[in-house]
C-alpha angles and dihedrals in degrees: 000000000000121000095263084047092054092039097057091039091061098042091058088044098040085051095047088055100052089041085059084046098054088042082063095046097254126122112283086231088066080058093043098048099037075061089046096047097041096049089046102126082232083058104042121352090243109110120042120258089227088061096062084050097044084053100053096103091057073069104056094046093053109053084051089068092042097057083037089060087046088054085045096060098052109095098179081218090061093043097049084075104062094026102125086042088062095044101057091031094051085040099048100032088058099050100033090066091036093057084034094056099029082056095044097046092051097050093049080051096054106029091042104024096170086063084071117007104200132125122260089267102049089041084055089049101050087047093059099042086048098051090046085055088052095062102070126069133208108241092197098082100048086037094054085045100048092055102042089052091039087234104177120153132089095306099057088045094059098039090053085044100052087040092059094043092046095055091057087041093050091052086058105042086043083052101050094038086058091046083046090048090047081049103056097036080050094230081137134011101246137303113329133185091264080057100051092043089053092053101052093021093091094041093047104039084048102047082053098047085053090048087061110034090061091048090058093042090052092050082051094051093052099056097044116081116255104236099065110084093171097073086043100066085045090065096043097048094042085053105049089046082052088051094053095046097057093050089053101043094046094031101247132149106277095199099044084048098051083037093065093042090059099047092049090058102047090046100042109024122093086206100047086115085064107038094057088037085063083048094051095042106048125006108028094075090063099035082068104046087058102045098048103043079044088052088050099055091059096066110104107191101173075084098049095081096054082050112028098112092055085044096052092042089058101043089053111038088045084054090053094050098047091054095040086054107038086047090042085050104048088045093055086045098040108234135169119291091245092060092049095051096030101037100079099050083075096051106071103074108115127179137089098054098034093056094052095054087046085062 
């Protein structure tokens, strides 16, 4: 098959799926990803390998929409109201799996050291790495699902909020472990200025090209009637391509950048109603469904026996922490007892970001 041929053939199978999901009463993603997942070349030889990798880029954009529609959802005055609730819970559900994980990791190296044969210092560092990984969290999941359930109300305020603050968070804690790492295995004396402007350079240079590009959006918006839509999602959709170029083209963090975009709109445009109405409307349907069957395709599990303990050791002790932390957090802040019980299930999404600081 050739590659539009493949395309269409997995967005009629990846909806059908969803569509069989949401008839039993299950998300329509779990639909989305199991096609995704069967029709992987590493699955069924099928669809070509250089497809997954042609396709790459569908990704990309779509997680920029997708952090663009998570921007979209925090109103500060909606926020305000659950600030101190963000802050521990974002606080408290980062570090908890990192310690969790780091700890965890140590202790597999040192009791069953043929489960991962490095010396002290490489099993230090691959704990580290690991427990920085285990702080972000992917909005695209609990977003999909909050829309498709309609889910408003405190709880969904403070887990959109906290997603939107981890991921920041998890960019930095991922940075300095990697200058600490370069520190102890002596590739570089400590941390230098170089150092320091690596590690805030893609979260500063991101949070300012989303500045801006709202701004510009905004200006656009004001100039172009009302009543066509069509030009509307034009500019949206030129904008957060845009968005996503220049990430790419000046190495900056592509989420925390349509992120910003998205908070600046909901909070300083008179037509954010309408903006995010057009998203919801008409394209975020289909940004899913691509992101999720394209996810899919990337699983290899032809890879997951030979790591499955260390898998397994990861995925649980990351959902422990994430509950440990977010509970921890809404105690200390005194939330309601919904938040407290309800906060951390959205939490365990993990993908995007993650994969880009992976690679």
């Amino acid at each position: 098959m050739n590659d539009f041929l493949e395309l269409g053939f997995l967005l009629v199978v990846g909806y059908m799926a969803g569509w069989l999901c949401h008839k039993i009463r299950l998300p329509k993603i779990i639909g989305y990803i199991a096609a995704g997942i069967v029709f992987s070349p590493h699955t069924i030889p099928l669809i070509d390998y250089d497809f997954v990798i042609y396709t790459e880029p569908l990704i990309e954009l779509s997680i920029a929409f997708i952090a663009f529609e998570v921007g979209g959802a925090l109103k500060w005055s909606r926020i305000k109201k659950h600030e101190k609730e963000i802050v521990y819970i974002t606080l408290l559900a980062s570090f908890v799996p990192f310690i969790f994980i780091f700890s965890g990791i140590l202790l597999l190296g040192l009791l069953v050291p043929a489960q991962l044969p490095f010396s002290i210092v490489i099993l230090l560092l691959l704990a580290m790495q690991l427990g920085a990984l285990a702080s972000s969290t992917a909005p695209a999941a609990t977003l999909a699902i909050m829309h498709e359930y309609k889910a408003k109300g405190k709880v969904t305020d403070t887990i959109l909020g906290v997603v939107s603050l981890d991921d920041t968070l998890g960019i930095i804690l991922f940075s300095l472990v990697i200058n600490i790492e370069m520190f102890l295995i002596g590739s570089q004396p400590g941390l230098t200025v170089p150092a320091f402007f690596l590690l805030f350079y893609p979260i500063g240079g991101a949070l300012a090209l989303g500045i801006c590009l709202a701004y510009l959006m905004m200006v656009t918006f004001h100039l172009l009637p009302k009543k066509e839509e069509g030009q509307w999602i034009v500019v949206i959709v030129s904008l957060i391509v845009i968005c996503v170029g220049v990430c790419k083209w000046l190495h900056l963090d592509t989420l925390l950048a349509a992120m910003t975009m998205g908070i600046i709109i909901v909070n300083r445009s008179k037509y954010h109603h309408h903006i995010f109405r057009i998203i919801e409307r008409y394209t975020e349907e289909l940004i899913f469904l691509f992101f999720f069957i394209l996810s899919g395709l990337h699983l290899n599990i032809t890879t997951i026996p030979q790591a499955l303990p260390l898998i397994l050791l990861f995925v649980i002790l990351r959902i422990l922490g994430k509950y440990t932390g977010a509970w921890w957090g809404g105690k200390l802040a005194k939330s309601d007892a919904s938040i407290i019980k309800h906060t951390a299930g959205g939490l365990i999404p993990q993908a995007g970001i993650v994969i880009g600081l992976v690679l």
